[in-house]
N, C-alpha and C positions, 0 to 999 in steps of 0.2 A: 356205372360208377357214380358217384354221389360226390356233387361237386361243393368243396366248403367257401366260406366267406369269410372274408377277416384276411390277417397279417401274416406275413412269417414272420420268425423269431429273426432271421438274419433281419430285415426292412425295418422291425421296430429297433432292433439295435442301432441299423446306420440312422434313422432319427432321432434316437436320442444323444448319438454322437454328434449332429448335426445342432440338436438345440445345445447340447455339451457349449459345442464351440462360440455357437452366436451368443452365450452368458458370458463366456469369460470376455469374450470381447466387449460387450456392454460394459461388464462391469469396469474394465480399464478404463474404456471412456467414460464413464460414470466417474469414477476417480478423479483422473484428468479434467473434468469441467469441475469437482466440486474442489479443487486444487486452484483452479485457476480463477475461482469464485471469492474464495481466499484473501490469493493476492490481490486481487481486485478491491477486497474488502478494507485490507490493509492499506493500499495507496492511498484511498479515497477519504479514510480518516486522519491521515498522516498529511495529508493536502489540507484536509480543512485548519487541523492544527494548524498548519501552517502560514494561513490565511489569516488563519484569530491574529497570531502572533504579526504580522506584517499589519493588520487592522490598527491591531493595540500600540506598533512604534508610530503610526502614523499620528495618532490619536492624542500620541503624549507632547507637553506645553515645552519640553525642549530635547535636543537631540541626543540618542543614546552614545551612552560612552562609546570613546573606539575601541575595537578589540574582540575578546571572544569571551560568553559565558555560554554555561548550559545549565539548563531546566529541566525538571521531570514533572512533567502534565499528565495529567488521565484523561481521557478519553473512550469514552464506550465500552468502560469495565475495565480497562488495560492502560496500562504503564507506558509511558513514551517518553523520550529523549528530546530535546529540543536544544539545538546547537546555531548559535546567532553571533553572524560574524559580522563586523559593523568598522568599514576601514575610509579612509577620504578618498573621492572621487576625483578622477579630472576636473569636472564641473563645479563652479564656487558653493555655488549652494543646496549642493546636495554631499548625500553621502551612501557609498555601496553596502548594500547591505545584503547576508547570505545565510539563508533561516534553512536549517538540514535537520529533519524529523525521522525518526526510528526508534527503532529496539536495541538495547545494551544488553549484552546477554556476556558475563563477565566484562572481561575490558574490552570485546569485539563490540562495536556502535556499523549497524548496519542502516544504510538509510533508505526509508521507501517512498519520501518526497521532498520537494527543497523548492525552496523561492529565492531568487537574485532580483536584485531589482533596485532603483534610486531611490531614497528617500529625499524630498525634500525637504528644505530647513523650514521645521513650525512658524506658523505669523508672528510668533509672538518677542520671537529673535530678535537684537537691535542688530 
């Protein structure tokens, strides 16, 4: 008898159900990092906003009104929210101040960074 080489039909099947399965799983995780790359992408510009804006109260020759406005800023091709809350501190000469960045998508405002923190009063203050 004459002995062949090669596969059977069953063994190439269970491998290809074998590679079947290890792609769908790739690919979820695939997903999952390029999801979570995302968000990541999203914080980090929502931070920097955030930062301009905290930069630019400090920056200014006297102290922002108290109270709350919002701004709409671009950044990196995209539309952002910029909510600034600005109330008296414990402290005499400072004042709280609460910078919350996101997307507005109707009247929902979702935020993907924010800065609290003191400002203190300009030199230029009597």
């Amino acid at each position: 008898m004459k002995t062949m080489n090669g596969f059977t039909l069953i063994e190439v099947l269970v491998a290809l159900t074998v590679v079947a399965i290890l792609a769908v799983g790739l690919s979820g995780a695939g997903q999952q990092v390029i999801s979570q790359q995302e968000k990541l992408e999203q914080k980090t510009i929502a931070h920097w906003i955030a930062m301009n804006k905290w930069t630019s109260l400090q920056a200014e020759l006297n102290w922002p009104d108290l109270g709350e406005r919002t701004e709409q800023v671009e950044m990196a091709k995209q539309d952002w929210t910029v909510n600034t809350k600005v109330e008296v501190s414990q402290q005499e000469h400072f004042r709280l101040v609460h910078i919350s960045v996101g997307k507005k998508s109707g009247e929902k405002f979702s935020s993907a960074s924010g800065l609290t923190g003191l400002l203190g009063e300009p030199l230029g203050t009597p």
